[in-house]
BANUBA-203502 format. One line per field, with one value per residue (C-alpha): x, y, z; residue in one letter; residue number from 0. Coordinates in nm, 2 decimals. Layout:
! BANUBA-203502
u <- X,... $
v <- Y,... $
w <- Z,... $
residuo <- A,... $
num <- NUM,... $
END
This chain:
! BANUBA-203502
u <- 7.74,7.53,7.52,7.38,7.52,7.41,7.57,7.67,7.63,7.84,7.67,7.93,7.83,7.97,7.91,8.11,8.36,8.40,8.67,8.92,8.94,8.78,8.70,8.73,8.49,8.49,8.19,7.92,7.81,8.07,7.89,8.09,7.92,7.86,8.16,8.45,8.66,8.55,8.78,8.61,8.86,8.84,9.15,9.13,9.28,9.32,9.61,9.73,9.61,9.24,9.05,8.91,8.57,8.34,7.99,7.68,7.33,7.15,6.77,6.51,6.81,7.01,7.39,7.57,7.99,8.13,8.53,8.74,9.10,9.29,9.66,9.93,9.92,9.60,9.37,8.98,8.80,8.46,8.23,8.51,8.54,8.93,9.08,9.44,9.49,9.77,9.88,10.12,9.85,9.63,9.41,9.14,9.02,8.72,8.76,8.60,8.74,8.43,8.11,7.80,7.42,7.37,7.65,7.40,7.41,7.48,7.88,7.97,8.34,8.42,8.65,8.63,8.46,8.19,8.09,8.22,8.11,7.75,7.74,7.92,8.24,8.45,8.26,8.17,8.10,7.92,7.87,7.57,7.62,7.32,7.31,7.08 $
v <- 5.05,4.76,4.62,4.25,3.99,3.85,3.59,3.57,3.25,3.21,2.90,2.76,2.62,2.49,2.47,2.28,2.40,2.50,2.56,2.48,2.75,2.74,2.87,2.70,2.81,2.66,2.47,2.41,2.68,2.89,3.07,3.38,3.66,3.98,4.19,3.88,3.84,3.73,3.53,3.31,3.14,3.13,2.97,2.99,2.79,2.96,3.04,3.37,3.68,3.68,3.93,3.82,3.96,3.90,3.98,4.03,3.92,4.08,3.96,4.01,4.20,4.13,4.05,4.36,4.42,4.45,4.41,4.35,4.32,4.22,4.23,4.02,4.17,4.43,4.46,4.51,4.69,4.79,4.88,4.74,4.40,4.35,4.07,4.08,3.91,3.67,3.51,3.26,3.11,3.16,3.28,3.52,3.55,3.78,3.94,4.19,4.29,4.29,4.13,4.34,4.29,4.46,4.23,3.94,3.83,3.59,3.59,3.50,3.45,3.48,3.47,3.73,3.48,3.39,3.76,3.85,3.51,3.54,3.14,3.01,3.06,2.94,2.87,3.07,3.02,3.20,3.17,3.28,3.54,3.59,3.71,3.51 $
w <- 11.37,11.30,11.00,10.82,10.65,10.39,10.14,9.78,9.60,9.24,9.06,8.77,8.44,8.15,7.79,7.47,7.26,6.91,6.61,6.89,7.10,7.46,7.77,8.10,8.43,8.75,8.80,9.06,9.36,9.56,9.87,10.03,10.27,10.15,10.17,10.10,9.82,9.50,9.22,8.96,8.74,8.38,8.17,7.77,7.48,7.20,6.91,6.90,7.14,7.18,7.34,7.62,7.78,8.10,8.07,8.35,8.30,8.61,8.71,8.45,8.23,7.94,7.91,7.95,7.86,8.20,8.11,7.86,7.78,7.47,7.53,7.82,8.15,8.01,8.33,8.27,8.54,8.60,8.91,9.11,8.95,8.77,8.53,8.38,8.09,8.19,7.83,8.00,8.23,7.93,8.27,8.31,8.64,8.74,9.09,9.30,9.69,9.82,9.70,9.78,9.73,9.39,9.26,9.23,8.84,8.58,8.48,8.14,8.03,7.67,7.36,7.11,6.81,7.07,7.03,6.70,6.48,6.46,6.29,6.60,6.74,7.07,7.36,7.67,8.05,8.29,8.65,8.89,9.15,9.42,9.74,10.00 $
residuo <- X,X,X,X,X,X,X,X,X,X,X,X,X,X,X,X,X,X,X,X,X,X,X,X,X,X,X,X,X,X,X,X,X,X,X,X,X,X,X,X,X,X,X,X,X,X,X,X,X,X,X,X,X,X,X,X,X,X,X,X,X,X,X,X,X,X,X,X,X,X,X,X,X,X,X,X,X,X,X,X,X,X,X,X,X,X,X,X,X,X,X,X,X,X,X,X,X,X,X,X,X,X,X,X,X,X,X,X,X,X,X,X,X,X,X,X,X,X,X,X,X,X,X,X,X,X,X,X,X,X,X,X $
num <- 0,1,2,3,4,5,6,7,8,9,10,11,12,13,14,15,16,17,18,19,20,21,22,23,24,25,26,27,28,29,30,31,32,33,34,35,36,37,38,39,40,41,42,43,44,45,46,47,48,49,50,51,52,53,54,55,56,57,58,59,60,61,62,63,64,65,66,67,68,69,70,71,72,73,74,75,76,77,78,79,80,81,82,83,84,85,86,87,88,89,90,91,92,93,94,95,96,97,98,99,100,101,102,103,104,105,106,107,108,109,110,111,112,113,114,115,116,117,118,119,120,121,122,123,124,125,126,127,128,129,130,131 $
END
């Protein structure tokens, strides 16, 4: 069976923070081959239990939900990509087993008043996933 190669590149970027609770993304590029393991970090600081929520912006489309969870140990899944909602860590983390082509996208991840508080809210991160 042959079969080609390509590579995934996650670019990292970060915005402020607002009414004290905040979201922390890795920053800068990350460059895996198609197929590897996928983790991007995202830690949180925030009173009480927020929900927590990753989002996908694919090429020429708008942000779409793509997990969500909103209670310790909860695990989000979706077209193969998981996060558990680790309170302790006050962790995050976006991972898929194996990064393919159609994965290429904007990541986004975000505290429940970032979506909910239309007059601002806690900030968000997101991270850029293409394949080369």
């Amino acid at each position: 069976m042959n079969s080609s190669l390509g590579f995934v590149t996650v670019i990292l970027l970060v915005f402020g923070q607002t009414c004290g609770d905040s979201v922390t993304q890795m920053e800068g590029q990350v460059t895996l081959l198609e197929g590897a393991l996928l983790t991007v970090n995202c830690t949180y600081s925030a009173t009480g239990y927020p929900t927590l929520f990753w989002y996908v912006q694919y090429p020429r489309e708008g942000p779409q939900l793509l997990l969500k969870a909103s209670r310790d140990n909860e695990n989000g899944s979706n077209k193969g990509f998981v996060a558990t909602y680790q309170k302790q860590a006050n962790a995050f983390h976006l991972k898929k087993a194996s990064v393919q082509h159609s994965d290429s996208a904007m990541y986004y991840c975000v505290l429940d008043d970032t979506v909910t508080d239309t007059a601002g809210g806690a900030e968000h991160k997101r991270g850029n996933l293409d394949l080369l």
